[in-house]
C-alpha positions as CSV (number, residue, x, y, z in Angstrom):
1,X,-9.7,10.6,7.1
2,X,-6.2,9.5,5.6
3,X,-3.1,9.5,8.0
4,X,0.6,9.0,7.0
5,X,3.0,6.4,9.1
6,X,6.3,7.1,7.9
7,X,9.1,4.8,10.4
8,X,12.5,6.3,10.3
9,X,13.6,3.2,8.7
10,X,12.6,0.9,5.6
11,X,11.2,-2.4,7.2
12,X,11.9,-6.1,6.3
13,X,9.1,-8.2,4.7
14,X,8.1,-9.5,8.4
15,X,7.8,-6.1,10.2
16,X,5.9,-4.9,7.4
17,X,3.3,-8.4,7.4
18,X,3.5,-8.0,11.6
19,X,2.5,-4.4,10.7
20,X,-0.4,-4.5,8.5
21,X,-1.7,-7.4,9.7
22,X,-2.0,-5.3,13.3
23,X,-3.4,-2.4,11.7
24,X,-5.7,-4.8,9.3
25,X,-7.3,-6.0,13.2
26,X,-8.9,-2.2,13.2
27,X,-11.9,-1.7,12.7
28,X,-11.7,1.3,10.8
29,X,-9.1,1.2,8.7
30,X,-10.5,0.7,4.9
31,X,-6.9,0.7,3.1
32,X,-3.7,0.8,3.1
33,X,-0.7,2.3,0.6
34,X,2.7,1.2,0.9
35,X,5.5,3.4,-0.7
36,X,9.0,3.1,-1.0
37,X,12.3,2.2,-2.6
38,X,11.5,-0.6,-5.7
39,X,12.6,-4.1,-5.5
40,X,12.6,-4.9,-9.3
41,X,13.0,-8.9,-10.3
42,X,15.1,-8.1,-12.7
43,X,18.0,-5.2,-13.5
44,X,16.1,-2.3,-15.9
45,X,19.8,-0.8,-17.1
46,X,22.9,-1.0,-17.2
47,X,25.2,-3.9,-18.2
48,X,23.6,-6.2,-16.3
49,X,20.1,-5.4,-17.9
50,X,17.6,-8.4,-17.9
51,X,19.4,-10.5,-15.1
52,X,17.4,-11.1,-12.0
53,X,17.9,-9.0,-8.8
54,X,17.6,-11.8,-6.3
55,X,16.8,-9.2,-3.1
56,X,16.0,-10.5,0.1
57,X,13.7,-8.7,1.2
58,X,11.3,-9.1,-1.9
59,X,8.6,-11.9,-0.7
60,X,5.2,-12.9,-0.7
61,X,3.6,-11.8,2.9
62,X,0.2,-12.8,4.5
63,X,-1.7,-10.0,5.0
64,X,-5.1,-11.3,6.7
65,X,-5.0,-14.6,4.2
66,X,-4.3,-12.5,1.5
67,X,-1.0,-13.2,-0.3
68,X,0.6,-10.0,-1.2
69,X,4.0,-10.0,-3.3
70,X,6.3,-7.2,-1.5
71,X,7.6,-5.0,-4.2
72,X,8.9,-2.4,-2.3
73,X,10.7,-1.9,0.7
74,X,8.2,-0.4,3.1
75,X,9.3,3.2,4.0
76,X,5.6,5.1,4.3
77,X,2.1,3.9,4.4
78,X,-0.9,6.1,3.9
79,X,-3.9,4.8,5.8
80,X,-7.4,5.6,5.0
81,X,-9.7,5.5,8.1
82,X,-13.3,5.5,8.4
83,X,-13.3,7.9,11.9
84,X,-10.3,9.0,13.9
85,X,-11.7,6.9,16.8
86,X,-9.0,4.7,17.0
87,X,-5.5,6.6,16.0
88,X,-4.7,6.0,19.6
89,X,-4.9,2.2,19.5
90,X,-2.3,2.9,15.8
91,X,-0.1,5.1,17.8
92,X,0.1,2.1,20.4
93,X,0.9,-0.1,17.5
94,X,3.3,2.0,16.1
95,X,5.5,2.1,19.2
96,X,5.6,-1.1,19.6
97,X,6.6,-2.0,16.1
98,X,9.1,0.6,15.9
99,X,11.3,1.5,18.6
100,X,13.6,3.0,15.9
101,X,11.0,6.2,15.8
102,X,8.1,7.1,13.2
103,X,6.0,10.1,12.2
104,X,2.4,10.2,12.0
105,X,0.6,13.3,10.1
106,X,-2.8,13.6,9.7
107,X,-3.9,14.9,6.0
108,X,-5.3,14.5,2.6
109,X,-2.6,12.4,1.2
110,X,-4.6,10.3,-1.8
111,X,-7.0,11.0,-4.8
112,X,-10.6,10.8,-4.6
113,X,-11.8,11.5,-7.9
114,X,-11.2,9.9,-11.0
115,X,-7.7,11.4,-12.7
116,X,-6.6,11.8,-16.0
117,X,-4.5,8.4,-15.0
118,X,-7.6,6.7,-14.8
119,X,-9.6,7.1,-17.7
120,X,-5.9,6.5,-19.8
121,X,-6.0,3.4,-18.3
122,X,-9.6,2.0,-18.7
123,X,-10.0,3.6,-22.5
124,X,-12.7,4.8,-24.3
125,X,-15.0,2.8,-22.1
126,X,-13.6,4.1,-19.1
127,X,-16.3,7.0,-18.3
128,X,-18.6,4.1,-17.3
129,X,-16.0,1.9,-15.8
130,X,-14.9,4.5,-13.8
131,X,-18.7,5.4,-12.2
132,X,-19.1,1.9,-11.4
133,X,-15.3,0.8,-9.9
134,X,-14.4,0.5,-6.1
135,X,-13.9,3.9,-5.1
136,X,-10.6,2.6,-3.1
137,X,-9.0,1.9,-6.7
138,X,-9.0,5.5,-8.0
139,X,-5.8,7.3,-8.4
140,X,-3.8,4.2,-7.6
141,X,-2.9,2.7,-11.3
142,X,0.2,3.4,-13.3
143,X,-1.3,3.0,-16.5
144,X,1.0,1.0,-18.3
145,X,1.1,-1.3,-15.7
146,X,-1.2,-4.4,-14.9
147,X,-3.9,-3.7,-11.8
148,X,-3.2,-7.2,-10.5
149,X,0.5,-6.6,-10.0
150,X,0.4,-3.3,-8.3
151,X,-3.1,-3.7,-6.1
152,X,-3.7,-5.8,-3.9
153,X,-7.5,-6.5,-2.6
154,X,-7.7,-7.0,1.8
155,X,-11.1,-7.4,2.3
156,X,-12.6,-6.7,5.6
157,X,-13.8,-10.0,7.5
158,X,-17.3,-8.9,10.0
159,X,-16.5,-11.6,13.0
């Protein structure tokens, strides 16, 4: 079951850590995708092209240990859930974190089989590299960018 939390407003770096750290505490959510508006380190065009942006709001936030470098200003995040037993409990949380308003839809929203994205990006030996991945990592690769700067790994702690 995927939902969509879109707030009416982009968040700072510590709403969004407060945020997914809360919905991280759930014991059914299995990931989490951020969109929104970029925060580049440096300016892609223009005359000021190869000067660093030096945005406030891109930082590294703690996400259950994890260090996660915020690239984007947080505007929607698609959840994946195991069962819909506890959207209550993320409704809660989202009131709470903002009073501003949000939406919530319930949908399909991300890819579950391998994509024409996917094999470009693992190559000829992608057929079996794709059988054998973490399911959570399909569809979610630009290819021409590198995995460990656009994914980010929270794993699950059993307490």
């Amino acid at each position: 079951m995927e939902i969509e939390i879109f707030p009416h407003r982009y968040l700072k770096a510590s709403t969004t850590e407060k945020f997914l750290n809360k919905l991280y505490d759930l014991k059914t959510v299995e990931r989490v995708v951020i969109h929104g508006q970029p925060l580049p380190k440096v300016v892609t065009y223009g005359p000021a092209r190869g000067l660093p942006v030096n945005h406030s709001e891109r930082k590294i936030i703690n996400v259950k240990g994890v260090p996660i470098e915020l690239t984007v200003m947080a505007g929607r995040f698609i959840v994946t859930l195991s069962d819909d037993s506890e959207l209550e409990k993320i409704k809660k949380i989202c009131e709470e974190m903002f009073p501003f308003g949000y939406d919530i839809r319930v949908g399909k929203f991300l890819k579950d089989r391998p994509t024409v994205t996917d094999y470009l990006k693992y190559g000829e030996d992608g057929v079996y590299l794709i059988n054998e991945m973490d399911r959570r990592l399909i569809g979610m690769v630009d290819p021409r960018s590198k995995l460990s700067s656009s994914v980010a790994v929270v794993e699950k702690r059993e307490e």
